[in-house]
N, C-alpha and C positions, 0 to 999 in steps of 0.2 A: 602056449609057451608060458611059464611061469618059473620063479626060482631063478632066474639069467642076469646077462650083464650083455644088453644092448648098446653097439655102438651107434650113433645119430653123427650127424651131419652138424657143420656151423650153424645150421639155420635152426636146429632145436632145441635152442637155449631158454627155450620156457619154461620155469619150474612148474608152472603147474600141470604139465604134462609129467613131468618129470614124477611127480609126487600122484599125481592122478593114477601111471603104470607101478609105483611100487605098492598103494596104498589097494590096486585092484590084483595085480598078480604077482608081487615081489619080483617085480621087473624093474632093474637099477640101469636107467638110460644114460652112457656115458658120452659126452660132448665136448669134444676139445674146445678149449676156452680159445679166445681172437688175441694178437698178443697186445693191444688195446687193454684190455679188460682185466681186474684189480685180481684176481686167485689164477692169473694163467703160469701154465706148467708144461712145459712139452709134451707131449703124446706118446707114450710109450711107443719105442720105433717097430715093436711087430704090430702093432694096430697099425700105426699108418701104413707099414708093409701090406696089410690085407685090403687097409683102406685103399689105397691107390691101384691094387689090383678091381676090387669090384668098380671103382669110377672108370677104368679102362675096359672092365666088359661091359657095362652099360653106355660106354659111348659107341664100342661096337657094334652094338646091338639097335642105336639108334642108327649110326651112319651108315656103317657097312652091310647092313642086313636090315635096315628100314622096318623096324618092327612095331614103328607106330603108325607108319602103312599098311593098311589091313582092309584087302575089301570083299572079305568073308559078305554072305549072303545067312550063314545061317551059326549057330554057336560051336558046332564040330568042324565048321569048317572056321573059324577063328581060330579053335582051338589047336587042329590040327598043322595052319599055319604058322601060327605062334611056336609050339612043337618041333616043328621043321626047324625054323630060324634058330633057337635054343641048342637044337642038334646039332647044327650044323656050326654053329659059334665053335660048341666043345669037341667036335672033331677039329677046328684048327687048330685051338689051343692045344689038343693032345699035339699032332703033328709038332706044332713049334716047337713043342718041350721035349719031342723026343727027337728031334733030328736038326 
């Protein structure tokens, strides 16, 4: 990836990563500011729109489908199971959204 506009989490308020991704792939990491903190500005609301959609499938994918449960024996079958679970996530989510 290069040339983009990464959204990061609160917790990547470090400029020198920040400077580190543009200066290696003109990669501009953006990070909603805490409203603590002296340059905060609201989050443009289709970001947070997307944002709260990915924290909602990565908690399903922790709770509902224990995908950090894994007791593969070999790396196709990690993969394979990982696979599964991923699949299976976006077959609900079609479902929900269509019915």
């Amino acid at each position: 990836m290069s040339d983009c506009i990464l959204l990061g989490d609160k917790g990547y308020l470090s400029s020198e990563v920040q400077v580190d991704l543009f200066n290696y792939a003109n990669i501009t990491l953006g990070t909603p500011k805490r409203i603590n903190q002296k340059d905060y500005k609201p989050q443009f609301c289709l970001f947070k729109k997307h944002r709260k959609r990915i924290e909602t499938l990565f908690s399903q994918l922790c709770d509902q489908f224990m995908i950090r449960r894994n007791y593969a024996k070999t790396f196709e079958g990690f993969k394979t199971r990982v696979l599964a679970k991923i699949t299976a996530l976006t077959i609900v989510q079609f479902i929900n959204k269509n019915y």
